[in-house]
The first five atom37 places (N, CA, C, CB, O) and aatype in JSON, in Angstrom:
{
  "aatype": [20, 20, 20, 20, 20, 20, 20, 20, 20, 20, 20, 20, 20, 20, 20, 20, 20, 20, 20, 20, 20, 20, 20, 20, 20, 20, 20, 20, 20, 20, 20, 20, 20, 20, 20, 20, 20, 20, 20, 20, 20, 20, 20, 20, 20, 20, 20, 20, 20, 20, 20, 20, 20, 20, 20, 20, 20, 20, 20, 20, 20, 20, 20, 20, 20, 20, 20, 20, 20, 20, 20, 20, 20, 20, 20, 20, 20, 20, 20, 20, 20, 20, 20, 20, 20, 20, 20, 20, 20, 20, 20, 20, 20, 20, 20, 20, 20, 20, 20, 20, 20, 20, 20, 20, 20, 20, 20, 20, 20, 20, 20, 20],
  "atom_mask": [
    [1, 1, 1, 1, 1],
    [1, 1, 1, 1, 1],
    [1, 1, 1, 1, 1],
    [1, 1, 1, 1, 1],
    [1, 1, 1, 1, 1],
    [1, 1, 1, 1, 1],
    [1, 1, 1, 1, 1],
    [1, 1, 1, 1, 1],
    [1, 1, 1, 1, 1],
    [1, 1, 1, 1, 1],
    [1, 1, 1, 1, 1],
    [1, 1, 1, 1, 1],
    [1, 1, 1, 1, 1],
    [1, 1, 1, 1, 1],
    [1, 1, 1, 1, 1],
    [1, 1, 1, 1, 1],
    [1, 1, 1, 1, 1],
    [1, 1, 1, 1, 1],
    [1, 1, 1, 1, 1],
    [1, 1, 1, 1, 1],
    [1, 1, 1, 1, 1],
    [1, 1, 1, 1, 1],
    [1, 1, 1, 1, 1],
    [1, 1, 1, 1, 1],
    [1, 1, 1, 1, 1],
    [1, 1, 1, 1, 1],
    [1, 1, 1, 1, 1],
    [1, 1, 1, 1, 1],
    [1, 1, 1, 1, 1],
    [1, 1, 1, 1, 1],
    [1, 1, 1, 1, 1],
    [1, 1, 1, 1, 1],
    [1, 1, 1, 1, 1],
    [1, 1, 1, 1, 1],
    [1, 1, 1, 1, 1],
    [1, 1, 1, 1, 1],
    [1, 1, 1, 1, 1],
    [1, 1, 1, 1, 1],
    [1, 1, 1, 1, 1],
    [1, 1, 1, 1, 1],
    [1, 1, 1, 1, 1],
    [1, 1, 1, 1, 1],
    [1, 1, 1, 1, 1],
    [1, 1, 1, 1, 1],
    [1, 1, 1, 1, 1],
    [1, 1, 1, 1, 1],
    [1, 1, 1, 1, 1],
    [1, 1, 1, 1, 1],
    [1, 1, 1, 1, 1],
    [1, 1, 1, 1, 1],
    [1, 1, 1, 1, 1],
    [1, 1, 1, 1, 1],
    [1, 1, 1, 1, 1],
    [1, 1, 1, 1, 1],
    [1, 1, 1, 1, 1],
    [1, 1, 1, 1, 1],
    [1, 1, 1, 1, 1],
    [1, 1, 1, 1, 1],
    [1, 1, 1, 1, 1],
    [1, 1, 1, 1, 1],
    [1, 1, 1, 1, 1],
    [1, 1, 1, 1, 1],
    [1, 1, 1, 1, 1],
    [1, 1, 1, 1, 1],
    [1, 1, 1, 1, 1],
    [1, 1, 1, 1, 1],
    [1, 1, 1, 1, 1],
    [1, 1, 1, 1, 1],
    [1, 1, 1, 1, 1],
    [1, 1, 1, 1, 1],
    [1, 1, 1, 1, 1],
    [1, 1, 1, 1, 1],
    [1, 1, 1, 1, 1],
    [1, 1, 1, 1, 1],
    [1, 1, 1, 1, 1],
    [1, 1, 1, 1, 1],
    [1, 1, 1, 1, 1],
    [1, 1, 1, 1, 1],
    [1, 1, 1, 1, 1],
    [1, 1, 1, 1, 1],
    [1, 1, 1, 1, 1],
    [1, 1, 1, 1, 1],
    [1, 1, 1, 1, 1],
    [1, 1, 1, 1, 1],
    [1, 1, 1, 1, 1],
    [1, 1, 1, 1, 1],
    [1, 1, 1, 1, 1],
    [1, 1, 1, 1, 1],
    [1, 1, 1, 1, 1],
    [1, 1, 1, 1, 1],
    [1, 1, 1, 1, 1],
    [1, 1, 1, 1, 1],
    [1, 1, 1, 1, 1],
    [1, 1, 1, 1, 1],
    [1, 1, 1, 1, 1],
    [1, 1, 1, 1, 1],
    [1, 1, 1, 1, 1],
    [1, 1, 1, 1, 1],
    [1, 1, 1, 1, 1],
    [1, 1, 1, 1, 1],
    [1, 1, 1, 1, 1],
    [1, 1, 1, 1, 1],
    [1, 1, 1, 1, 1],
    [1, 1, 1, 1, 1],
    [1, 1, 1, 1, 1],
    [1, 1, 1, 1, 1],
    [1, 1, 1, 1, 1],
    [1, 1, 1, 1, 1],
    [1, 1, 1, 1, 1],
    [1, 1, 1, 1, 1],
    [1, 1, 1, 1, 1],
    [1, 1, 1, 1, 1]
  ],
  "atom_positions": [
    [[4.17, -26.6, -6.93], [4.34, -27.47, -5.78], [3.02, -27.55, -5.04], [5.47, -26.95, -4.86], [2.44, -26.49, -4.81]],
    [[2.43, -28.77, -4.61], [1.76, -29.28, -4.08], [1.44, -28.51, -2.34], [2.3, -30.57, -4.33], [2.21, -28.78, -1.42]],
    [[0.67, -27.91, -2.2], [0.69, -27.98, -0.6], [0.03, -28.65, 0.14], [0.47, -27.03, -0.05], [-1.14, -28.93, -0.15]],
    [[0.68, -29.11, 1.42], [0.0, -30.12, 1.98], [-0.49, -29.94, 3.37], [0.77, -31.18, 1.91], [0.18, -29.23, 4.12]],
    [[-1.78, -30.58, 3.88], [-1.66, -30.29, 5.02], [-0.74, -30.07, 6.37], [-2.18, -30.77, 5.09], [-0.79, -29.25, 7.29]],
    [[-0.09, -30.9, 6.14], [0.85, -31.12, 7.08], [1.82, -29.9, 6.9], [1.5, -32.55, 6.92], [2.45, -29.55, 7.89]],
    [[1.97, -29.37, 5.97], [2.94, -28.54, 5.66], [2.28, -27.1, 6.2], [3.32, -28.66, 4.06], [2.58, -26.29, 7.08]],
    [[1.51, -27.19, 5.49], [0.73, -25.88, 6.04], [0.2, -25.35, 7.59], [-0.43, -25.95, 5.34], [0.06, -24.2, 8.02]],
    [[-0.08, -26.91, 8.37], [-0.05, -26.66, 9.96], [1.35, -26.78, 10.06], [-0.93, -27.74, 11.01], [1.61, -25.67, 10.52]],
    [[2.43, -27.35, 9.96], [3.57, -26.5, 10.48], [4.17, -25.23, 10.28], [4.37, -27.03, 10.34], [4.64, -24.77, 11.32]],
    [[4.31, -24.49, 9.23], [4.23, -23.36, 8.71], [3.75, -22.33, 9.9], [3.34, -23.47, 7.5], [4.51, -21.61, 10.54]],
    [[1.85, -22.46, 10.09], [1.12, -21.81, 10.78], [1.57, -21.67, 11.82], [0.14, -22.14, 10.84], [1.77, -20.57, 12.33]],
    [[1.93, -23.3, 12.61], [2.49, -23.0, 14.15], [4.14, -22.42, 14.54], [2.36, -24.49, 14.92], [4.62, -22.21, 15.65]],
    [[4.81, -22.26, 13.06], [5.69, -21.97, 13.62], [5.91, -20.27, 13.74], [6.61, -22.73, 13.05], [6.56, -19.68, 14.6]],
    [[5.29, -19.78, 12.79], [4.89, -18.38, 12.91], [3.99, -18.19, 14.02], [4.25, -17.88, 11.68], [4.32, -17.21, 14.69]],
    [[2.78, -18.9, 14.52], [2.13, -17.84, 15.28], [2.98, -18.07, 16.78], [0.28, -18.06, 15.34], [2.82, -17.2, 17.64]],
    [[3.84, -19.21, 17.06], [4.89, -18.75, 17.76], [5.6, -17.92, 17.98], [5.38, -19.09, 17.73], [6.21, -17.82, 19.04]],
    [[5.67, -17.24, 17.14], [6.19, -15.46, 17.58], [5.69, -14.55, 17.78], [6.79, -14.75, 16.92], [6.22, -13.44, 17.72]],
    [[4.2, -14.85, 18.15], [2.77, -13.75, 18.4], [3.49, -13.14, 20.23], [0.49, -15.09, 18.53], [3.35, -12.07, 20.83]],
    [[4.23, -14.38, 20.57], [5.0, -14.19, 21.97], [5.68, -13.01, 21.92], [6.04, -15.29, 22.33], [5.72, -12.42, 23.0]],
    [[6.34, -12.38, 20.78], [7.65, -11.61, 20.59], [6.69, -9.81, 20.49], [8.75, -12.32, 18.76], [7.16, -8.68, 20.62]],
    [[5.64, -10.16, 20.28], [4.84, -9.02, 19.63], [3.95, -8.68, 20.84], [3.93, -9.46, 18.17], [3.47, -9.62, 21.49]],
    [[3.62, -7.08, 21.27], [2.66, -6.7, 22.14], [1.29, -6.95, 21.69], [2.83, -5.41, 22.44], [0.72, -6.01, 21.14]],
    [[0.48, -8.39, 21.85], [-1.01, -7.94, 21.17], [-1.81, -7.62, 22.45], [-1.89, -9.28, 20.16], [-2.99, -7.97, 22.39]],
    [[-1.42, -7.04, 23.58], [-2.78, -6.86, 24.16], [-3.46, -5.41, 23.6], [-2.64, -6.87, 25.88], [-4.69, -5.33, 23.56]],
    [[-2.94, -4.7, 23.34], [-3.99, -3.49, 22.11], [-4.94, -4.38, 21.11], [-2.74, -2.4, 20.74], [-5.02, -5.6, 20.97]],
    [[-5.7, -3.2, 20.41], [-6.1, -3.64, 19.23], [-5.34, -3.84, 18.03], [-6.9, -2.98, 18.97], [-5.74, -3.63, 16.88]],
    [[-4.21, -4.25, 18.4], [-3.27, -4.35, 17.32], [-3.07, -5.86, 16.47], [-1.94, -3.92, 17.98], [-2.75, -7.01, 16.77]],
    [[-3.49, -5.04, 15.1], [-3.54, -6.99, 14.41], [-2.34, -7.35, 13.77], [-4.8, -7.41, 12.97], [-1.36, -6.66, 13.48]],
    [[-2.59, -8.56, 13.61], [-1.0, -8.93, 13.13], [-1.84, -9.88, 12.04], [0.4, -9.87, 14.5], [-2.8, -10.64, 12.08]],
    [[-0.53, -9.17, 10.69], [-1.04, -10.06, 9.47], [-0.06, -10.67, 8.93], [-1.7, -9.37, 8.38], [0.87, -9.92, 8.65]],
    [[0.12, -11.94, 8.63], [1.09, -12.49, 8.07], [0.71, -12.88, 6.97], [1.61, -13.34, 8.68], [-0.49, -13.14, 6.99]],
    [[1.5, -13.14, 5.41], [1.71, -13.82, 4.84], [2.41, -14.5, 4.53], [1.56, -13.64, 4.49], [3.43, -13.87, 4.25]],
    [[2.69, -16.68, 4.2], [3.68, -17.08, 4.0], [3.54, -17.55, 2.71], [4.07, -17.82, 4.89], [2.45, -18.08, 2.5]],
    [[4.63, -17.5, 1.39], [4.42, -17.86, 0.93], [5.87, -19.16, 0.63], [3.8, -16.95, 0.37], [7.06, -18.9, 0.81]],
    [[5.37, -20.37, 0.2], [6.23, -21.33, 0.19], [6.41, -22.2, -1.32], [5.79, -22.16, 1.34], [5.45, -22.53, -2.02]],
    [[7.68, -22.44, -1.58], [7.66, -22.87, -2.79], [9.26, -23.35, -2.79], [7.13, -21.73, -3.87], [10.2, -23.34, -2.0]],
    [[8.91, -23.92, -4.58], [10.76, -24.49, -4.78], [11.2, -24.11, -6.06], [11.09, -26.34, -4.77], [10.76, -24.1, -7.21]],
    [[12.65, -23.68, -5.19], [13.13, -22.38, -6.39], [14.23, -23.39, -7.31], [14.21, -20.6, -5.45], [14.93, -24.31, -6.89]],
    [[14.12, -22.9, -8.54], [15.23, -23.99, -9.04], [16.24, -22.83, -9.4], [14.75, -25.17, -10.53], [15.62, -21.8, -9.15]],
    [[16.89, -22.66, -9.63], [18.14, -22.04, -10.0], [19.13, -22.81, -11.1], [18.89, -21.86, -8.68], [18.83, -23.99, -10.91]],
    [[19.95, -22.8, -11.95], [20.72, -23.47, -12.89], [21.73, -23.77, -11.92], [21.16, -22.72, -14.2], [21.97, -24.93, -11.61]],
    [[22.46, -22.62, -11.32], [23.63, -22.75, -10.22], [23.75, -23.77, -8.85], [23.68, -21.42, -9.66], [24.63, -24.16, -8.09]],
    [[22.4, -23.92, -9.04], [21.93, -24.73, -7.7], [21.74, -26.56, -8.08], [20.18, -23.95, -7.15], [21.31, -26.77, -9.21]],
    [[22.03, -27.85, -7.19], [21.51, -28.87, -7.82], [20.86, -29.52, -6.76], [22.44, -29.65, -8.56], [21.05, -29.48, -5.54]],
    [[19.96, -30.22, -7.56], [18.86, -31.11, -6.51], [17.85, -29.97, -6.27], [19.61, -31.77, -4.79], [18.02, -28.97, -6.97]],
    [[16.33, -29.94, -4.99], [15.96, -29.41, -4.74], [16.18, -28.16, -3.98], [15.58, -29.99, -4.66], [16.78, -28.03, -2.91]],
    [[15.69, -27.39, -4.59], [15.94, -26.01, -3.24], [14.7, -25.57, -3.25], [17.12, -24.48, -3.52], [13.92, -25.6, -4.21]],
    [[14.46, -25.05, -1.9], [13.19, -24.84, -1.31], [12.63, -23.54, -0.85], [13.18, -25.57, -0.33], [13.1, -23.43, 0.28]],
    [[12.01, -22.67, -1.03], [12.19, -21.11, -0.4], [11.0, -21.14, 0.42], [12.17, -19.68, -1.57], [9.99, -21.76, 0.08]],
    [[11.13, -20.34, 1.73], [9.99, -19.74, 2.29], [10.26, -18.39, 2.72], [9.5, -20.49, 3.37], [11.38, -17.96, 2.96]],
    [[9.07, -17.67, 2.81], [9.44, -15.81, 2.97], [7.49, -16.08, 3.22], [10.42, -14.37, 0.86], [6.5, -16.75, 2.91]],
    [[8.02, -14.93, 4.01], [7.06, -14.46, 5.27], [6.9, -12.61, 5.32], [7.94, -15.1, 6.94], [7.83, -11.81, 5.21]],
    [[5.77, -12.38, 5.47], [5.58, -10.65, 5.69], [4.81, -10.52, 6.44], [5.16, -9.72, 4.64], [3.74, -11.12, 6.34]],
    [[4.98, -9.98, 7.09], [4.56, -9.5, 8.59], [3.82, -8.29, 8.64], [5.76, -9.27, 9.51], [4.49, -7.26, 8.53]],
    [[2.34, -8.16, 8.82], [2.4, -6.33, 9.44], [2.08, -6.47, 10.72], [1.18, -5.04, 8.75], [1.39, -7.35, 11.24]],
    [[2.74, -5.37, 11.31], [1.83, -5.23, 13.18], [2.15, -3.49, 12.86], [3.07, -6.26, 15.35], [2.73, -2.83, 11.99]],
    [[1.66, -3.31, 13.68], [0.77, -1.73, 14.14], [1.47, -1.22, 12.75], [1.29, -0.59, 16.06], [1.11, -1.92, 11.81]],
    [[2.29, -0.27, 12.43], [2.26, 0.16, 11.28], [3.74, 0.22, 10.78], [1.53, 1.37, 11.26], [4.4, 1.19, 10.39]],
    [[4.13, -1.42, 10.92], [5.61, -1.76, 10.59], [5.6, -2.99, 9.46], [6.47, -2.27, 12.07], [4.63, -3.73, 9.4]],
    [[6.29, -3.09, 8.93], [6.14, -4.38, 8.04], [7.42, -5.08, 7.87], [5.61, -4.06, 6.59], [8.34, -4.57, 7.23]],
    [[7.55, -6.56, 8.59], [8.77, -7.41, 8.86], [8.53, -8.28, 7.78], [8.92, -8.14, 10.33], [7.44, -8.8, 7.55]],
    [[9.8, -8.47, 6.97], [9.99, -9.5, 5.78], [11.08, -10.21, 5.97], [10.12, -8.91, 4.43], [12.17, -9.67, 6.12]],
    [[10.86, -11.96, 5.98], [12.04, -12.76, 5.96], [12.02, -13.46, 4.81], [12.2, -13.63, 7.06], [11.03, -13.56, 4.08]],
    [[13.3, -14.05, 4.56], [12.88, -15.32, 3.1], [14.47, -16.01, 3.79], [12.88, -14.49, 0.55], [15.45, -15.56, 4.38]],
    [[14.06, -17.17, 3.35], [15.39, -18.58, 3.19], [15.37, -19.46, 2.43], [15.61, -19.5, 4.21], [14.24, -19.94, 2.28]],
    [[16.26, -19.97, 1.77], [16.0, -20.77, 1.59], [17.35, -22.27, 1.89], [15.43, -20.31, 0.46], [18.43, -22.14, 2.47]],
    [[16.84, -23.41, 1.36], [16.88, -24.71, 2.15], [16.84, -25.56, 1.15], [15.77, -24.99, 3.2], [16.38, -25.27, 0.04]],
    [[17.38, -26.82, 1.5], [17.04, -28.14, 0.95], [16.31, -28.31, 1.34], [17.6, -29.12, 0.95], [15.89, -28.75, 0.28]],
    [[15.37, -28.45, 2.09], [14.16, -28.71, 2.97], [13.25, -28.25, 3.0], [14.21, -28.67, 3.91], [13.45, -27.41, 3.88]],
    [[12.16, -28.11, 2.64], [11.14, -27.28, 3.05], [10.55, -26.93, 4.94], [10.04, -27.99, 2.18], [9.66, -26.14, 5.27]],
    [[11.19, -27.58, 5.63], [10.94, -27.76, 6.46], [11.79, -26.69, 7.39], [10.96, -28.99, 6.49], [11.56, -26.01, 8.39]],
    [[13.03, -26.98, 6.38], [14.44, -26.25, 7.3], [14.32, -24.85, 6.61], [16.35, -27.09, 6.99], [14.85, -23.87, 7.13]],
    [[13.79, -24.78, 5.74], [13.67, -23.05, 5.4], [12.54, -22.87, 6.27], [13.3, -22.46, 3.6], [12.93, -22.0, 7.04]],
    [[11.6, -23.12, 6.53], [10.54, -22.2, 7.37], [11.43, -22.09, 8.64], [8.82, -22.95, 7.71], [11.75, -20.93, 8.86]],
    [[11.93, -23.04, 9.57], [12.51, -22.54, 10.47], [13.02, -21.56, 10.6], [13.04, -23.02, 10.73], [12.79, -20.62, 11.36]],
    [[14.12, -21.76, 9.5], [15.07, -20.37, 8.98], [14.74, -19.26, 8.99], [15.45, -20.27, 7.79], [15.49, -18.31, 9.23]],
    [[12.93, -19.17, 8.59], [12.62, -18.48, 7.99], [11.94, -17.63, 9.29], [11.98, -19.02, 6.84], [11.93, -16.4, 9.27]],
    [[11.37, -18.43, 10.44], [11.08, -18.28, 11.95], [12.21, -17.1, 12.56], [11.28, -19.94, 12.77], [12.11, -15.91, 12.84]],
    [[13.35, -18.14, 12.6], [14.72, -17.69, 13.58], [14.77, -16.09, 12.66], [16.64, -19.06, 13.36], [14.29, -15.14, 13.28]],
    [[15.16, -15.88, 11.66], [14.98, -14.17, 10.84], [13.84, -13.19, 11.53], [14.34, -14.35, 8.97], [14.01, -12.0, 11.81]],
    [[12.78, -13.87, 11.69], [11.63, -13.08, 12.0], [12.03, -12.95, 13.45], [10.11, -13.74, 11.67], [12.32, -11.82, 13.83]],
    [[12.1, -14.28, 14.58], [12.28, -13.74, 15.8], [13.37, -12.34, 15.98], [12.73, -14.95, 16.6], [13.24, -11.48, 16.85]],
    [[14.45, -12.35, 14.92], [15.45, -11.53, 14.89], [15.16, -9.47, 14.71], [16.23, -12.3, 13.62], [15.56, -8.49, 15.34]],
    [[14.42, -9.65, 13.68], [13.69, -8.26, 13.51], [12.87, -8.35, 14.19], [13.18, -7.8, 12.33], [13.62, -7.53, 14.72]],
    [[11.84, -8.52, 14.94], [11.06, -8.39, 15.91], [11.9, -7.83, 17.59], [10.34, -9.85, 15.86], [11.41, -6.92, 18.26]],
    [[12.85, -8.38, 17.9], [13.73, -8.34, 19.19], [14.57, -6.85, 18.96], [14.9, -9.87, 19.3], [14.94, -6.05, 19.81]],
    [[14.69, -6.82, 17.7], [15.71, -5.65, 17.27], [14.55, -4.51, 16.85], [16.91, -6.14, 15.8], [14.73, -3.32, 16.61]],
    [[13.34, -5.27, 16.85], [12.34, -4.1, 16.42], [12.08, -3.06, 17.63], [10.83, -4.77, 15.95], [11.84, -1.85, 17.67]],
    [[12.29, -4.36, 18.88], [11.7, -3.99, 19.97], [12.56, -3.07, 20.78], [11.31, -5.11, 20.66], [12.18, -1.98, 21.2]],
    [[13.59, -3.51, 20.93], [14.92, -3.16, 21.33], [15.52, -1.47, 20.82], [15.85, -4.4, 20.65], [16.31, -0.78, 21.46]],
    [[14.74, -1.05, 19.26], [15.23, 0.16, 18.6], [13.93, 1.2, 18.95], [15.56, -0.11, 16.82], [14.13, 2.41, 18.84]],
    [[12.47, 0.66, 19.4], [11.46, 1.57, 20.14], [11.89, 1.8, 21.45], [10.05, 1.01, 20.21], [11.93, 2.97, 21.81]],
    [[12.27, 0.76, 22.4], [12.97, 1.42, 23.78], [13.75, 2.15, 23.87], [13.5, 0.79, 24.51], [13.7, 2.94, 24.81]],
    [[14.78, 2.22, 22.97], [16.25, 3.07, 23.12], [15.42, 4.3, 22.43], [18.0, 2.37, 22.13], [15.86, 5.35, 22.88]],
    [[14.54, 4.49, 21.64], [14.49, 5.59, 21.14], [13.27, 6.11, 22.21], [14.28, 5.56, 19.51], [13.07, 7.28, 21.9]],
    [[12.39, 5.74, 23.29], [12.09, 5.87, 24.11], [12.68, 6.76, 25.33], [11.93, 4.95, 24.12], [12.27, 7.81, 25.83]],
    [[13.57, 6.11, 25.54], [14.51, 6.74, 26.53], [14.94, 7.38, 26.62], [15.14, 6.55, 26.85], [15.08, 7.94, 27.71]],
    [[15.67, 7.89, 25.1], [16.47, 9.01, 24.59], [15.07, 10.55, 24.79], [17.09, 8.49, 22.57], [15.24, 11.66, 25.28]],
    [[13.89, 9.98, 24.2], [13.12, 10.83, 23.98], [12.96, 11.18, 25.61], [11.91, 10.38, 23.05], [12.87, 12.36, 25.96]],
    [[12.93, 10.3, 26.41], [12.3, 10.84, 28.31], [13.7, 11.39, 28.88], [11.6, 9.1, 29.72], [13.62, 11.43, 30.11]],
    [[14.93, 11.81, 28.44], [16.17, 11.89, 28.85], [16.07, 13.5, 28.05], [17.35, 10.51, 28.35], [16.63, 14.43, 28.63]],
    [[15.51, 13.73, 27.0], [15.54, 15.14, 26.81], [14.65, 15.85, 26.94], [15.86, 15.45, 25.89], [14.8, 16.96, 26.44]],
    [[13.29, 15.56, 27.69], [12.35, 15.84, 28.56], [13.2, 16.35, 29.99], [11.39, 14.52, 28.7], [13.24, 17.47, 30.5]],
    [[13.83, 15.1, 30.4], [14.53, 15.66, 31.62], [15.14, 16.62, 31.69], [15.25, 15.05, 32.08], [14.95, 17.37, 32.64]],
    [[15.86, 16.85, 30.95], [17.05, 17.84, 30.21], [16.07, 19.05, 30.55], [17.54, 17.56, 28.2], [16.21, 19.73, 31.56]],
    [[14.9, 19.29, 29.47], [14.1, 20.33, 29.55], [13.52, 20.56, 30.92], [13.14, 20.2, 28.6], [13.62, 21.7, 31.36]],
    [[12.93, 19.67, 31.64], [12.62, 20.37, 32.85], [13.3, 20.76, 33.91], [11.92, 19.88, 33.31], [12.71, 21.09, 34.93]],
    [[14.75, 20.79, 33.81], [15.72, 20.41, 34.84], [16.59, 21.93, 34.23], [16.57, 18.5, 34.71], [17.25, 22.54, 35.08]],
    [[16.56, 22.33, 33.18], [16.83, 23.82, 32.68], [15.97, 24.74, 32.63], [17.21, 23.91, 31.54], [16.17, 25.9, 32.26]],
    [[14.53, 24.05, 33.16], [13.61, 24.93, 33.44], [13.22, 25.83, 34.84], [12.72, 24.26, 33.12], [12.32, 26.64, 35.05]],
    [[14.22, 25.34, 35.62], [13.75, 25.44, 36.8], [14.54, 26.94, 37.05], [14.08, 24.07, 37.79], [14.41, 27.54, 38.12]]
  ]
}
């Protein structure tokens, strides 16, 4: 499959739209790869379309894939997955945050 410009600046902007979801004010880089293509399957008819995405930030690695009649409608797809592990990424460092400053408390509060 052919890639095209157009394809490839939407792709780009729809991923680095989630640079929002991610802490970069550290030195923390964020690497993505997308790769895009069309999957044929026997089971499947007409076009089908896949996109999948890998993610690293600080020392985690987020992977989505979809696929679509569309090439267009799988990257979205493929967006909305990523915003999803990212929120739940974020969401499972706070709680385990808290837990960790809650048995700190514990300890200084049996220390006394």
């Amino acid at each position: 499959m052919e890639l095209t410009e157009a394809i490839e600046e939407y792709a780009k902007k729809k991923i680095n739209s989630l640079k929002k979801l991610l802490d970069t004010s550290g030195d923390h880089e964020v690497k993505a790869k997308i790769e895009l293509g069309r999957e044929t399957n026997h089971h499947q008819k007409g076009d089908v379309f896949k996109a999948e995405v890998h993610v690293t930030y600080r020392k985690e690695a987020y992977t989505a894939s979809a696929t679509a009649e569309d090439l267009y409608s799988a990257i979205d797809l493929v967006k909305d997955e990523l915003s999803r592990e990212f929120v739940q990424g974020k969401e499972k460092r706070g709680t385990s945050m808290k837990k960790g400053g809650r048995v700190i408390k514990k300890i200084l509060k049996e220390g006394r």
